[in-house]
PyMOL Python script that loads the backbone (N, CA, C, O; Angstrom):
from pymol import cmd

cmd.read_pdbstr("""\
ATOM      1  N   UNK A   1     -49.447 -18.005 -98.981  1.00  0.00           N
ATOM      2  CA  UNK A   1     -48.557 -18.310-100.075  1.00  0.00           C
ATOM      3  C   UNK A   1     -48.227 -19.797-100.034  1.00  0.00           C
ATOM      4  O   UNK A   1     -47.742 -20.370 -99.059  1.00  0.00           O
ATOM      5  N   UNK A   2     -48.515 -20.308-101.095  1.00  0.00           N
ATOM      6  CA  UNK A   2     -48.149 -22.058-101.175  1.00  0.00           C
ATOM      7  C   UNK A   2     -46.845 -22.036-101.335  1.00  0.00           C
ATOM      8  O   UNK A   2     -46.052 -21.095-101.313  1.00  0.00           O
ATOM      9  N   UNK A   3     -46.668 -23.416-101.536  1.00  0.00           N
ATOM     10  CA  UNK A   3     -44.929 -24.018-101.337  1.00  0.00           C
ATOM     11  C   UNK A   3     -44.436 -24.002-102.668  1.00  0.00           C
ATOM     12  O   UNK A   3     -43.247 -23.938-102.982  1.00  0.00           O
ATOM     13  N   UNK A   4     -45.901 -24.093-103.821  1.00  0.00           N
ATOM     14  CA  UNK A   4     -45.221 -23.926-105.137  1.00  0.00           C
ATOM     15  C   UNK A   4     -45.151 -22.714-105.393  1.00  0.00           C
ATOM     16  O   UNK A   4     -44.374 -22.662-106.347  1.00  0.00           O
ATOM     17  N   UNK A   5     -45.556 -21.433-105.083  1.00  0.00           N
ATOM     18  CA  UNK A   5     -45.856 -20.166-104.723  1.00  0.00           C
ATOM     19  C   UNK A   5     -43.817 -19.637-104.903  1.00  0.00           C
ATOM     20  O   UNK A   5     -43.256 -18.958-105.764  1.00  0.00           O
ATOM     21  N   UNK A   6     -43.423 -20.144-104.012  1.00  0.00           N
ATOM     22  CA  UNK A   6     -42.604 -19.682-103.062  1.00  0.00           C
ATOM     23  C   UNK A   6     -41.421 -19.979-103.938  1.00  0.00           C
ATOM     24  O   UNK A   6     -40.611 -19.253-104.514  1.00  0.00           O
ATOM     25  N   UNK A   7     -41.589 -21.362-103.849  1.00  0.00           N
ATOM     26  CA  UNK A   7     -40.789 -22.305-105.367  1.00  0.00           C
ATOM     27  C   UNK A   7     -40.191 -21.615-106.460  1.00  0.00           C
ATOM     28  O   UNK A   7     -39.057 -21.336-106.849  1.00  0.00           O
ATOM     29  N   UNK A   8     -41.505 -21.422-106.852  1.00  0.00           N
ATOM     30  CA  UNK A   8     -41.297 -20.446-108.556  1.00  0.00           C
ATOM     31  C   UNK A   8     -40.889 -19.229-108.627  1.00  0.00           C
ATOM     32  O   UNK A   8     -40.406 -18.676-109.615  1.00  0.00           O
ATOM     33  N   UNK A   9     -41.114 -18.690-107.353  1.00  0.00           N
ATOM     34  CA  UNK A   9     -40.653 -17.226-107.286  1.00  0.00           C
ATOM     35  C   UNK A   9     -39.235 -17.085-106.737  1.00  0.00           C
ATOM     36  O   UNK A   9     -38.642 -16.085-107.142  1.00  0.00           O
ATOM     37  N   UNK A  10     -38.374 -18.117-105.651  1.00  0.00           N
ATOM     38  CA  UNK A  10     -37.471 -18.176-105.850  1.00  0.00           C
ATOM     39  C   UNK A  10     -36.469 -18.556-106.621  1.00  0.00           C
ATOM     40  O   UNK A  10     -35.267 -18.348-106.458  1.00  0.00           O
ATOM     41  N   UNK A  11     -37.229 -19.349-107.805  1.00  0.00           N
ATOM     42  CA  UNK A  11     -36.379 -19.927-108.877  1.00  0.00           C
ATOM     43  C   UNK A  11     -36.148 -18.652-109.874  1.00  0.00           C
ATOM     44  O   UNK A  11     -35.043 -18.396-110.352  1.00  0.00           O
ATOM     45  N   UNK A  12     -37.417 -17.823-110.150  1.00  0.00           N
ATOM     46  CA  UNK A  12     -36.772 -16.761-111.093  1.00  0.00           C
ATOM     47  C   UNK A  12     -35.980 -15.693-110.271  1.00  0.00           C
ATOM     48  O   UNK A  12     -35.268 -14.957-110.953  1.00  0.00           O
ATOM     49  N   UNK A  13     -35.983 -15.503-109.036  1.00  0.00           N
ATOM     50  CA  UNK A  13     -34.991 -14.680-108.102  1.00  0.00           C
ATOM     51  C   UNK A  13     -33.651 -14.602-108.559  1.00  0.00           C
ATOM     52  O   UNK A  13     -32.821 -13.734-108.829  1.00  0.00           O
ATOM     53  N   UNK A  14     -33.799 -16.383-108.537  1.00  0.00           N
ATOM     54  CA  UNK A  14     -32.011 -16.874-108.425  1.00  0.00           C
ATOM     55  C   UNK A  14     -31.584 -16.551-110.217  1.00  0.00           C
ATOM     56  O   UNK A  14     -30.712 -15.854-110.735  1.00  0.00           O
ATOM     57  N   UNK A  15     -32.704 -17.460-110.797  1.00  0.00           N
ATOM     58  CA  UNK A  15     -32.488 -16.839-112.352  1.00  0.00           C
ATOM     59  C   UNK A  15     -31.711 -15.535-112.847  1.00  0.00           C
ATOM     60  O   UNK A  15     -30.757 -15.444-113.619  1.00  0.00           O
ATOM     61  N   UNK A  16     -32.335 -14.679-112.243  1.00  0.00           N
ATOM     62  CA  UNK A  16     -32.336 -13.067-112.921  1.00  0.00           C
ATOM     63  C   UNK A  16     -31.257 -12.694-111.812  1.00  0.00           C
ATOM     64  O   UNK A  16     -30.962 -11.500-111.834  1.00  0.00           O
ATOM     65  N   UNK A  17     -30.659 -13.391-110.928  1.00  0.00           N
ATOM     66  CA  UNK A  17     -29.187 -13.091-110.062  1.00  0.00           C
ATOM     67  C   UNK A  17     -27.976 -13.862-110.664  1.00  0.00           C
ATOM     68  O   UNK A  17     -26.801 -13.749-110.314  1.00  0.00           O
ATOM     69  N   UNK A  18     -28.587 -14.825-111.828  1.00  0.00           N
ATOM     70  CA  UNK A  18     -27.310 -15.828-112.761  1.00  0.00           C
ATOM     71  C   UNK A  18     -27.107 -14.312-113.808  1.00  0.00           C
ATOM     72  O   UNK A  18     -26.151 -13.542-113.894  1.00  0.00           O
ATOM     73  N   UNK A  19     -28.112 -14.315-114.330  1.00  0.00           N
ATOM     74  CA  UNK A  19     -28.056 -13.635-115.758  1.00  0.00           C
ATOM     75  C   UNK A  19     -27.191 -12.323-115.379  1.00  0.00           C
ATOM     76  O   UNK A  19     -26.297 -11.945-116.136  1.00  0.00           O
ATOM     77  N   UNK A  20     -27.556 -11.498-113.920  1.00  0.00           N
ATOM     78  CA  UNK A  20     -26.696 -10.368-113.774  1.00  0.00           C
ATOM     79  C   UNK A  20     -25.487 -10.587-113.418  1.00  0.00           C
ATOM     80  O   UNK A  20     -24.821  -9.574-113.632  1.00  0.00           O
ATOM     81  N   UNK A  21     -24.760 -11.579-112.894  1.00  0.00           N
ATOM     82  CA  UNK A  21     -23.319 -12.205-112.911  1.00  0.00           C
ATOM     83  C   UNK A  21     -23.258 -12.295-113.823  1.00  0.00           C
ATOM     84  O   UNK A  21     -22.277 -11.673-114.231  1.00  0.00           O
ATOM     85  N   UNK A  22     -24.046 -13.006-114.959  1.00  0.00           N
ATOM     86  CA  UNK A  22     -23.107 -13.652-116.070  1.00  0.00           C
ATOM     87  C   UNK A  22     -22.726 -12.035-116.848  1.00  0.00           C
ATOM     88  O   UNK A  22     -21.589 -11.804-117.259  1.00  0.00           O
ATOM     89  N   UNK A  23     -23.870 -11.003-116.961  1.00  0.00           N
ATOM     90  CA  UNK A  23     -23.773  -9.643-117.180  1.00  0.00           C
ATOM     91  C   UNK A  23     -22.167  -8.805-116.688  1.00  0.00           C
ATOM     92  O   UNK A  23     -21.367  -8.140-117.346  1.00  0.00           O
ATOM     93  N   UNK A  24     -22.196  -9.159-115.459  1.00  0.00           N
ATOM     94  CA  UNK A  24     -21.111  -8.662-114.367  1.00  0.00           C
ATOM     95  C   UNK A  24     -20.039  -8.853-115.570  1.00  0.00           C
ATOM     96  O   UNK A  24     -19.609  -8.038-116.386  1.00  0.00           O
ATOM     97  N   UNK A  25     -19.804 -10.045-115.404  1.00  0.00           N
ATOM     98  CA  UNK A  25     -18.491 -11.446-115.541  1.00  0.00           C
ATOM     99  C   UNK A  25     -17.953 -10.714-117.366  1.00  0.00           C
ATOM    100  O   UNK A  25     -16.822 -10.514-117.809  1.00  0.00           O
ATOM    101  N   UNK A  26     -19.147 -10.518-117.928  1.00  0.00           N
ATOM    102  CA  UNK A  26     -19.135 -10.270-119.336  1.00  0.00           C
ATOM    103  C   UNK A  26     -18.375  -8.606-119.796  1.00  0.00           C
ATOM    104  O   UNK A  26     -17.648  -8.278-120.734  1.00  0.00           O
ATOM    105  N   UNK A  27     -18.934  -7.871-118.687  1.00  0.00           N
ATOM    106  CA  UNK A  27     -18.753  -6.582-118.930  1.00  0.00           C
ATOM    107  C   UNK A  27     -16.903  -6.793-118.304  1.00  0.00           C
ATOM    108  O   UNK A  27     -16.073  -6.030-118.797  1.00  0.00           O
ATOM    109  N   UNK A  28     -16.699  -7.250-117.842  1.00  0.00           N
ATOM    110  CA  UNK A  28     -15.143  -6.843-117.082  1.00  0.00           C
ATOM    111  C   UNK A  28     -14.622  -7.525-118.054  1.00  0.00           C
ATOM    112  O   UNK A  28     -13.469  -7.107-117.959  1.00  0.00           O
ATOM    113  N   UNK A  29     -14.596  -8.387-119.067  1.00  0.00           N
ATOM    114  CA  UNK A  29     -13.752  -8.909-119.807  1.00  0.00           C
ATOM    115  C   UNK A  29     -14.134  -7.728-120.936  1.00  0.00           C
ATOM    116  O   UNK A  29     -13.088  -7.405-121.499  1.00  0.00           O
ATOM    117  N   UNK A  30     -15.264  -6.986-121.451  1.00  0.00           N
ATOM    118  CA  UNK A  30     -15.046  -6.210-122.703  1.00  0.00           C
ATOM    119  C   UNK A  30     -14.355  -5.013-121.922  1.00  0.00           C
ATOM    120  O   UNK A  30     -13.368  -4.652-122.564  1.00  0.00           O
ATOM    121  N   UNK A  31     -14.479  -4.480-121.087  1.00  0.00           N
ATOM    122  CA  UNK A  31     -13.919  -3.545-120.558  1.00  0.00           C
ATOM    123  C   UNK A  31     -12.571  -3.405-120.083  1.00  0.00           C
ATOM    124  O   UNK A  31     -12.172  -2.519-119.327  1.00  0.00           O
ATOM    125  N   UNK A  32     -11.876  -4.375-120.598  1.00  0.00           N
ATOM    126  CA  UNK A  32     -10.255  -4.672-120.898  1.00  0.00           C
ATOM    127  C   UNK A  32      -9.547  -5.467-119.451  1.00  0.00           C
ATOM    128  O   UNK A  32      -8.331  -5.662-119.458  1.00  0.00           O
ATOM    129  N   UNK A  33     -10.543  -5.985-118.002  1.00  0.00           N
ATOM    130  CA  UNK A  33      -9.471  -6.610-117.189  1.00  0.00           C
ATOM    131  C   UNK A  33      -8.981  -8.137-117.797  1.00  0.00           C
ATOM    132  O   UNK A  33      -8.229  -8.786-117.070  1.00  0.00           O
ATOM    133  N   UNK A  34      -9.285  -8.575-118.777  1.00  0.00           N
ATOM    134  CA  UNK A  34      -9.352 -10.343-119.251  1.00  0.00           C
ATOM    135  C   UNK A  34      -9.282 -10.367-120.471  1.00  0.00           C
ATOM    136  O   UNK A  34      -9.805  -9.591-121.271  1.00  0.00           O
ATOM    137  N   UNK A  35      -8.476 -11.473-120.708  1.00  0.00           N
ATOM    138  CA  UNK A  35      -8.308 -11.457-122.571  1.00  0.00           C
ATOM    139  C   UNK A  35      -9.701 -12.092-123.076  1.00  0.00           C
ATOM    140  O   UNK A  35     -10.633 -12.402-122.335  1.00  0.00           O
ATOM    141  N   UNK A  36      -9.666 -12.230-124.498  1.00  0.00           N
ATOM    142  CA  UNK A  36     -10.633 -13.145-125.239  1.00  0.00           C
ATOM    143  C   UNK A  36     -10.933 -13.956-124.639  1.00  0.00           C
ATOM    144  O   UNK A  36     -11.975 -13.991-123.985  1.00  0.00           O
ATOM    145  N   UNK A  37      -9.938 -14.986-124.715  1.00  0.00           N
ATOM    146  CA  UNK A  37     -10.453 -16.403-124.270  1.00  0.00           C
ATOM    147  C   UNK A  37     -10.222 -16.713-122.444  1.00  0.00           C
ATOM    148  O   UNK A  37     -10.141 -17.877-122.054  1.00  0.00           O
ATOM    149  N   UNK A  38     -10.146 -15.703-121.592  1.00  0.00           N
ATOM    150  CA  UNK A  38     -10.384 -15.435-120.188  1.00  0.00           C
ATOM    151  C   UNK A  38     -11.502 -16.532-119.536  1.00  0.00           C
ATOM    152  O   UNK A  38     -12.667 -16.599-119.928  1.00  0.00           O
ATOM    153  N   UNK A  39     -11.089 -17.140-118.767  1.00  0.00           N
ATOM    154  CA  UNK A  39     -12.021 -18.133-117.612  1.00  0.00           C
ATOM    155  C   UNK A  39     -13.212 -17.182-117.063  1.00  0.00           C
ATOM    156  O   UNK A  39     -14.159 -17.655-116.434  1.00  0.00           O
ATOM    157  N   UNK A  40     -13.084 -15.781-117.357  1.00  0.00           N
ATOM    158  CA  UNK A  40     -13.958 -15.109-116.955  1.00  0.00           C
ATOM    159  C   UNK A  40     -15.318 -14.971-117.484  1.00  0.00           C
ATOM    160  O   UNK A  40     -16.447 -15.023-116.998  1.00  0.00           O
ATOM    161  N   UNK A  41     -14.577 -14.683-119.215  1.00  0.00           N
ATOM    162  CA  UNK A  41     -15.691 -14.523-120.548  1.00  0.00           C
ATOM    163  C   UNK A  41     -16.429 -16.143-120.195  1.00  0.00           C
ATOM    164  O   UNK A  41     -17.602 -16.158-119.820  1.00  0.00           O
ATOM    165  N   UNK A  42     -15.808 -17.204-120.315  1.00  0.00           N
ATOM    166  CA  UNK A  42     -16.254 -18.728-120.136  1.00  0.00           C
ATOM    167  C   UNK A  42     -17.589 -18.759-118.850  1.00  0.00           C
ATOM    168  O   UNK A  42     -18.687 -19.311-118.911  1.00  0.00           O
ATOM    169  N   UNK A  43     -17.122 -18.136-117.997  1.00  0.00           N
ATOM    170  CA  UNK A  43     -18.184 -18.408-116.823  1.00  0.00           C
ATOM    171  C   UNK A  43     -19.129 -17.420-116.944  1.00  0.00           C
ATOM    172  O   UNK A  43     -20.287 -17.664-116.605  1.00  0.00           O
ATOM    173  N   UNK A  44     -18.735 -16.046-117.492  1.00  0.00           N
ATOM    174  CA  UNK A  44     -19.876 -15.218-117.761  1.00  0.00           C
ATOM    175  C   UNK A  44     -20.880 -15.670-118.866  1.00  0.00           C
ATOM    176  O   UNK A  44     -22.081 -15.399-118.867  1.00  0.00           O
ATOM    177  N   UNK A  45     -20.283 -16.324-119.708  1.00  0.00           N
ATOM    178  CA  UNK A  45     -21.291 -17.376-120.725  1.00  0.00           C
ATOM    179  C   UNK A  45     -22.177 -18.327-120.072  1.00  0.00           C
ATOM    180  O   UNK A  45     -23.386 -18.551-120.133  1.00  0.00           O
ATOM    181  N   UNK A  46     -21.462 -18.682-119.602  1.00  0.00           N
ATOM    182  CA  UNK A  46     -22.111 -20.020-118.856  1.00  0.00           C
ATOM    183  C   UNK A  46     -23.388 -19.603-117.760  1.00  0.00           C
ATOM    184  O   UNK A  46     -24.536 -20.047-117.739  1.00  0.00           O
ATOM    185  N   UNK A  47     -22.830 -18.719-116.984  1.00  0.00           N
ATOM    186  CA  UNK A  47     -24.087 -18.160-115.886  1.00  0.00           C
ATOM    187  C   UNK A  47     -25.424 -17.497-117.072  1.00  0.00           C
ATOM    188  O   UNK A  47     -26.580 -17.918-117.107  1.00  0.00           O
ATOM    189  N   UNK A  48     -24.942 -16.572-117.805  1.00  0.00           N
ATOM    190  CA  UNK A  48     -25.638 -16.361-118.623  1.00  0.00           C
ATOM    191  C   UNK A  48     -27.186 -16.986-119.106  1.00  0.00           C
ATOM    192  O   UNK A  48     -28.325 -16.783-118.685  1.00  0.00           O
ATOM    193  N   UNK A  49     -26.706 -17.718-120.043  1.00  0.00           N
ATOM    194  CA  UNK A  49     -27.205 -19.135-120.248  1.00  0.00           C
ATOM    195  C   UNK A  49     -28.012 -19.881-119.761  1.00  0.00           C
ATOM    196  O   UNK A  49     -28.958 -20.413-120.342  1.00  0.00           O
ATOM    197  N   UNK A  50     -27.562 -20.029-118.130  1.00  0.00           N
ATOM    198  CA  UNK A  50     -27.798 -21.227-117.469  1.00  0.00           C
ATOM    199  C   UNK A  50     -29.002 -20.142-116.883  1.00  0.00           C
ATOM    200  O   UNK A  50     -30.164 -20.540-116.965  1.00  0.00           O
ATOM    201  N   UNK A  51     -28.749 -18.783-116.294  1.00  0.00           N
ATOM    202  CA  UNK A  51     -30.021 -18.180-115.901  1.00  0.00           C
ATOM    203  C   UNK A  51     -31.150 -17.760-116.914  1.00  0.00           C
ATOM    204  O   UNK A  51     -32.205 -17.343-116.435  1.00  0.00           O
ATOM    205  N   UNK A  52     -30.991 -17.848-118.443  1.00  0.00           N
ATOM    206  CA  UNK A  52     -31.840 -17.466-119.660  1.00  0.00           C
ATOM    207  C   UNK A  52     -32.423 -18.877-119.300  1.00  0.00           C
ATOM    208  O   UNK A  52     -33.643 -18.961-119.156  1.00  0.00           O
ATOM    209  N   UNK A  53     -31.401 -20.329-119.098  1.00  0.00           N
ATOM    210  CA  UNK A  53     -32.617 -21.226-119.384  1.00  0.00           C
ATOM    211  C   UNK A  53     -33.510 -21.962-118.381  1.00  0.00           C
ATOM    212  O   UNK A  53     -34.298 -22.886-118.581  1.00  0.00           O
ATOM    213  N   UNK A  54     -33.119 -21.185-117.018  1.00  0.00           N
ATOM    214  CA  UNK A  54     -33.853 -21.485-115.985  1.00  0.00           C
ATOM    215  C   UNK A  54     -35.567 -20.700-116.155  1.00  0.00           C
ATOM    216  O   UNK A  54     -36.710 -21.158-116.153  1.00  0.00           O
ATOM    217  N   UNK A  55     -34.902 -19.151-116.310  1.00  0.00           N
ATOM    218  CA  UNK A  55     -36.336 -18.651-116.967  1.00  0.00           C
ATOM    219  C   UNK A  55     -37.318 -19.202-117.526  1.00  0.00           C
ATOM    220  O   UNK A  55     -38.463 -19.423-117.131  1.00  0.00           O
ATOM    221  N   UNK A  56     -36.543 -19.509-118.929  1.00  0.00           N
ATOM    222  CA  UNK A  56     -37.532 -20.105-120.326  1.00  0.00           C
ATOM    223  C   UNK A  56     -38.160 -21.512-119.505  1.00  0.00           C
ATOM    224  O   UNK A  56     -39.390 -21.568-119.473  1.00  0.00           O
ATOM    225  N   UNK A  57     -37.524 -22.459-118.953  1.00  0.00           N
ATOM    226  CA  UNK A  57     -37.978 -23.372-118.284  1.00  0.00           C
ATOM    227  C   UNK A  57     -39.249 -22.973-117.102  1.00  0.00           C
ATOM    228  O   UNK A  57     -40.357 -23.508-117.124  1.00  0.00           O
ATOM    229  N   UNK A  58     -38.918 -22.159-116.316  1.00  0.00           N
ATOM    230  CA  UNK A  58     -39.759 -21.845-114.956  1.00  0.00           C
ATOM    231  C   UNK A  58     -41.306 -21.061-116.128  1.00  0.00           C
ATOM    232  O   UNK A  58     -42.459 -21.328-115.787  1.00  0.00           O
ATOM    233  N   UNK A  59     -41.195 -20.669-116.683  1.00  0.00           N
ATOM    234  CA  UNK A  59     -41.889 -19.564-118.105  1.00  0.00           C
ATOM    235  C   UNK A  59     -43.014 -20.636-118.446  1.00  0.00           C
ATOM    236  O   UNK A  59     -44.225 -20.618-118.228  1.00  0.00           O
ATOM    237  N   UNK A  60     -42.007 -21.787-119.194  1.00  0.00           N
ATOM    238  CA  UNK A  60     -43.202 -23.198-119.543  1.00  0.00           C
ATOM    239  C   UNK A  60     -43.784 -23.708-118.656  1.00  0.00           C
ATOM    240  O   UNK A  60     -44.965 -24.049-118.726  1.00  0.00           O
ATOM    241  N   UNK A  61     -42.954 -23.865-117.536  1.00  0.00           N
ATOM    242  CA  UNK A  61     -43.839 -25.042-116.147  1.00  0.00           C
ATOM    243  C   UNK A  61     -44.809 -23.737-115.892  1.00  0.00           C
ATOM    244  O   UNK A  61     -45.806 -24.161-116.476  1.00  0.00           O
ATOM    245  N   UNK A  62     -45.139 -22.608-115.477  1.00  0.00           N
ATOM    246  CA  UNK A  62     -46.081 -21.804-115.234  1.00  0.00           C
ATOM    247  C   UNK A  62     -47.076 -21.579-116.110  1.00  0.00           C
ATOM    248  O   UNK A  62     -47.798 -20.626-115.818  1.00  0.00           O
ATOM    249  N   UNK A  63     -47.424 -22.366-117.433  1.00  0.00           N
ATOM    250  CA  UNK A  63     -48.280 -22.108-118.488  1.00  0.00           C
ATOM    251  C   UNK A  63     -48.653 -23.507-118.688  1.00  0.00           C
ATOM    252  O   UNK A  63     -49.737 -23.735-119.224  1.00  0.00           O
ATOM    253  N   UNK A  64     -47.413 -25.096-118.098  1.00  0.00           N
ATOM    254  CA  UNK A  64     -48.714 -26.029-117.652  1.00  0.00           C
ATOM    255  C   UNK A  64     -49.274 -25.778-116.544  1.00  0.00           C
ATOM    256  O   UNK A  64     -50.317 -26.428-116.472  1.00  0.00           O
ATOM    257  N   UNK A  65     -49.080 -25.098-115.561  1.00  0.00           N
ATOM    258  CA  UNK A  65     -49.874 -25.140-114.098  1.00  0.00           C
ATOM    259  C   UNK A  65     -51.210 -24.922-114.115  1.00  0.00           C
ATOM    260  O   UNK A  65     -51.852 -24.940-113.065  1.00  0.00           O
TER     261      UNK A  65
END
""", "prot")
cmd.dss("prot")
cmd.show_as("cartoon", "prot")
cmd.util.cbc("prot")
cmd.orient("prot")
Protein backbone atom coordinates (compact mmCIF):
# COMPACT_ATOMS: atom_id res chain seq x y z
CA UNK A 1 0.00 0.00 0.00
CA UNK A 2 1.58 3.44 -1.04
CA UNK A 3 1.65 6.60 1.03
CA UNK A 4 -0.87 8.09 -1.42
CA UNK A 5 -2.84 4.83 -0.96
CA UNK A 6 -3.15 5.40 2.67
CA UNK A 7 -3.61 9.29 2.25
CA UNK A 8 -6.80 9.10 0.33
CA UNK A 9 -8.27 6.51 2.19
CA UNK A 10 -7.78 8.19 5.36
CA UNK A 11 -9.04 11.39 4.11
CA UNK A 12 -12.47 9.87 3.10
CA UNK A 13 -12.44 7.92 6.66
CA UNK A 14 -12.24 11.20 8.39
CA UNK A 15 -14.74 12.69 5.72
CA UNK A 16 -17.65 10.27 6.23
CA UNK A 17 -16.79 10.62 10.38
CA UNK A 18 -17.45 14.79 9.75
CA UNK A 19 -20.65 14.16 7.82
CA UNK A 20 -21.92 11.57 10.68
CA UNK A 21 -21.30 14.26 13.49
CA UNK A 22 -22.55 16.85 11.53
CA UNK A 23 -25.69 14.08 11.12
CA UNK A 24 -25.36 13.46 15.05
CA UNK A 25 -25.22 17.37 15.89
CA UNK A 26 -28.33 17.88 13.38
CA UNK A 27 -30.60 15.20 14.62
CA UNK A 28 -30.42 16.41 18.50
CA UNK A 29 -31.38 19.86 17.60
CA UNK A 30 -34.65 18.53 15.40
CA UNK A 31 -35.34 16.20 18.05
CA UNK A 32 -36.09 19.05 20.52
CA UNK A 33 -32.59 19.20 22.94
CA UNK A 34 -31.58 22.92 21.12
CA UNK A 35 -33.44 25.76 19.78
CA UNK A 36 -33.33 27.00 16.06
CA UNK A 37 -30.61 29.04 16.15
CA UNK A 38 -28.52 26.53 18.78
CA UNK A 39 -24.45 26.50 18.49
CA UNK A 40 -25.33 23.00 17.93
CA UNK A 41 -27.53 23.31 14.57
CA UNK A 42 -24.31 25.91 13.57
CA UNK A 43 -21.63 23.19 14.05
CA UNK A 44 -23.77 20.41 12.78
CA UNK A 45 -23.86 22.60 9.52
CA UNK A 46 -20.59 23.27 9.46
CA UNK A 47 -19.13 19.56 10.01
CA UNK A 48 -21.62 18.68 7.52
CA UNK A 49 -20.36 20.64 4.81
CA UNK A 50 -16.92 20.61 5.57
CA UNK A 51 -17.10 16.54 5.32
CA UNK A 52 -19.47 16.77 1.82
CA UNK A 53 -16.55 19.00 0.66
CA UNK A 54 -13.67 17.02 1.63
CA UNK A 55 -15.34 14.12 -0.36
CA UNK A 56 -16.23 16.08 -3.55
CA UNK A 57 -12.57 17.32 -3.33
CA UNK A 58 -10.72 13.80 -2.48
CA UNK A 59 -13.60 12.45 -5.57
CA UNK A 60 -11.73 15.08 -8.14
CA UNK A 61 -8.02 14.58 -7.00
CA UNK A 62 -8.76 10.65 -7.61
CA UNK A 63 -10.00 11.21 -11.31
CA UNK A 64 -6.72 13.47 -11.91
CA UNK A 65 -4.51 10.63 -10.57
Amino acid sequence: MSGRTVHSSGTVALSVAMVAIGVALIAQVIGGTGGVLSARLLLGILFLAAGIARLYIERKRRRRA
